[in-house]
C-alpha positions in Angstrom: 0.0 0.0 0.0 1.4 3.5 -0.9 1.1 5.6 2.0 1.8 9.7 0.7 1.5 12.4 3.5 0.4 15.3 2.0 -0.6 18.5 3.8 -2.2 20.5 1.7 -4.2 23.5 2.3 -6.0 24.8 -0.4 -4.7 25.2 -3.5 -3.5 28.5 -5.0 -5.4 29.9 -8.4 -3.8 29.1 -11.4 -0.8 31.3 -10.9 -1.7 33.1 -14.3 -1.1 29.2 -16.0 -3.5 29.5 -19.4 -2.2 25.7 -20.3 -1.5 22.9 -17.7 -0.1 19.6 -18.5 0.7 16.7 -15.8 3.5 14.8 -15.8 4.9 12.0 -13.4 7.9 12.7 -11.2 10.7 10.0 -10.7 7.5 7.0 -10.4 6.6 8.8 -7.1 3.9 11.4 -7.7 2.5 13.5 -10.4 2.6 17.2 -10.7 0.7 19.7 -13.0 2.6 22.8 -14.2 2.8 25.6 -16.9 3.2 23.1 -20.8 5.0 25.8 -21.6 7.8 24.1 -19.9 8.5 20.7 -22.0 10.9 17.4 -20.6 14.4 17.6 -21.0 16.8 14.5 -21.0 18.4 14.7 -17.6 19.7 12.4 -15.1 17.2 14.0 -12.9 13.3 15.3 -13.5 14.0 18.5 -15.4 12.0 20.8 -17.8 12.7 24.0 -19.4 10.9 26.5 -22.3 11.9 26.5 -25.4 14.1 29.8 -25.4 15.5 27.8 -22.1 15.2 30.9 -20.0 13.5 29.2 -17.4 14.2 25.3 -15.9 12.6 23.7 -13.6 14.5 20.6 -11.7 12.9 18.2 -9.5 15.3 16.0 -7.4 13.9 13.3 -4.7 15.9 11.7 -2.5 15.2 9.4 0.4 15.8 11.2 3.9 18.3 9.1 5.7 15.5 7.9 8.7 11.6 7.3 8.5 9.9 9.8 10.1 6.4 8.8 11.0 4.3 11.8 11.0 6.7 14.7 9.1 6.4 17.8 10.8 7.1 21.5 9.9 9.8 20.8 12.4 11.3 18.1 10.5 11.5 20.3 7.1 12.8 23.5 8.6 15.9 21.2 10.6 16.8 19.9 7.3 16.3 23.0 5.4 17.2 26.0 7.0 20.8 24.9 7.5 21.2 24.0 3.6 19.8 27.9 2.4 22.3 29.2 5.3 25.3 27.4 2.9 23.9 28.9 -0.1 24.3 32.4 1.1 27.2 32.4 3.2 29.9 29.8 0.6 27.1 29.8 -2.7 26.8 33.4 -3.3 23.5 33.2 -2.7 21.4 36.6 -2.1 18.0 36.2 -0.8 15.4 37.8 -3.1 12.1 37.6 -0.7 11.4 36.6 2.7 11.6 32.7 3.7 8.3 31.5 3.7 7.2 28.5 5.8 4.0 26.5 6.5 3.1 23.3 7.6 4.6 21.2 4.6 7.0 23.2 2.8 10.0 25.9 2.9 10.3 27.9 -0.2 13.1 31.4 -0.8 14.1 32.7 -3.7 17.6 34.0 -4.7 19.6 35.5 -6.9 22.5 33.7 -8.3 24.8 35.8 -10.5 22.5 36.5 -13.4 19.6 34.5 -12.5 16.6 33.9 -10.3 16.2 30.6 -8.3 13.2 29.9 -6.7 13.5 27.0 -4.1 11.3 25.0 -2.6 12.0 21.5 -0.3 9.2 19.6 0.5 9.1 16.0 2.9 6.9 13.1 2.6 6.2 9.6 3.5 5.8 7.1 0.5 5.9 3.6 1.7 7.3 4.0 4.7 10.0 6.0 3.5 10.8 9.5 4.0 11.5 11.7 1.0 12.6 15.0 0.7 11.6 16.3 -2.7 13.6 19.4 -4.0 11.6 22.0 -6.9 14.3 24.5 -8.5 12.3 26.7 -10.8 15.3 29.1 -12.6 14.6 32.0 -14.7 17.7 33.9 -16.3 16.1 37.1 -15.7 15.3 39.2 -12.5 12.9 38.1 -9.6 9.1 38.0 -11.0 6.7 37.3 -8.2 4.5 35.1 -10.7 7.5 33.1 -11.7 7.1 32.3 -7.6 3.6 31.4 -8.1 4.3 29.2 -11.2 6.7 27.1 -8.6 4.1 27.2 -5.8 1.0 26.1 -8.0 2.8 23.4 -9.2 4.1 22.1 -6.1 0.4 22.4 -4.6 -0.3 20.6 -7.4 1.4 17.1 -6.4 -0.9 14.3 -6.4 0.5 10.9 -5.6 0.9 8.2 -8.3 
């Protein structure tokens, strides 16, 4: 039996999205994002438009314990510590303020010439614990709705 903890609030409008397509991530889950982004061969889940201005890359790994019952707690342990590297040894600059609720952390930076939007996510799948990364990039300056796009479709995750 697949057991998927998901704590979703409501979902977000559309994000300005006119076309959605859904697509199924590493065998785990499905999301539903902008088809203006198309799959790109990768050795990870990763999509970009076709003037390739903006990627989005969608890593899962399993988290090294179970943890029954993943908490806020959980994510912001694991998370916090990792956007503290990016800024003080990545060159990181923080673009927005850290948001956090009960299932995900999400910041945005800027990275030399681009825009990262990051967002980790944990949850249990067969009793295992997996911490799902979403890096939506955009070669361009910060756009709130490029933010949105990344939220929507991470609100979006339905499990296979």
């Amino acid at each position: 039996m697949k057991l998927f903890k998901f704590f979703k609030k409501n979902v977000p409008a559309e994000a300005g999205i006119e076309q959605q397509q859904r697509y199924l991530v590493d065998d785990l889950y499905y999301i539903t994002t902008s088809s203006e982004l198309k799959p790109v061969k990768s050795d990870r889940f990763r999509m970009e438009t076709e003037s390739g201005k903006v990627q989005l890359s969608i890593s899962n790994y399993e988290f090294s314990h179970f943890v029954p019952g993943v908490s806020v707690n959980d994510i912001t342990n694991f998370v916090l510590p990792l956007f503290k590297d990016f800024i003080e040894n990545g060159g990181y600059i923080p673009l927005d303020n850290l948001t956090i609720e009960d299932n995900f952390v999400c910041q945005s930076f800027k990275v030399g010439q681009e825009s990262q939007y990051i967002l980790y996510t944990l949850n249990n799948f067969n009793n295992r614990t997996i911490v799902s990364s979403f890096m939506l990039s955009d070669f361009d300056t910060y756009k709130e709705g490029v933010k949105k796009i990344l939220l929507y479709t991470y609100y979006k995750m339905e499990p296979k």
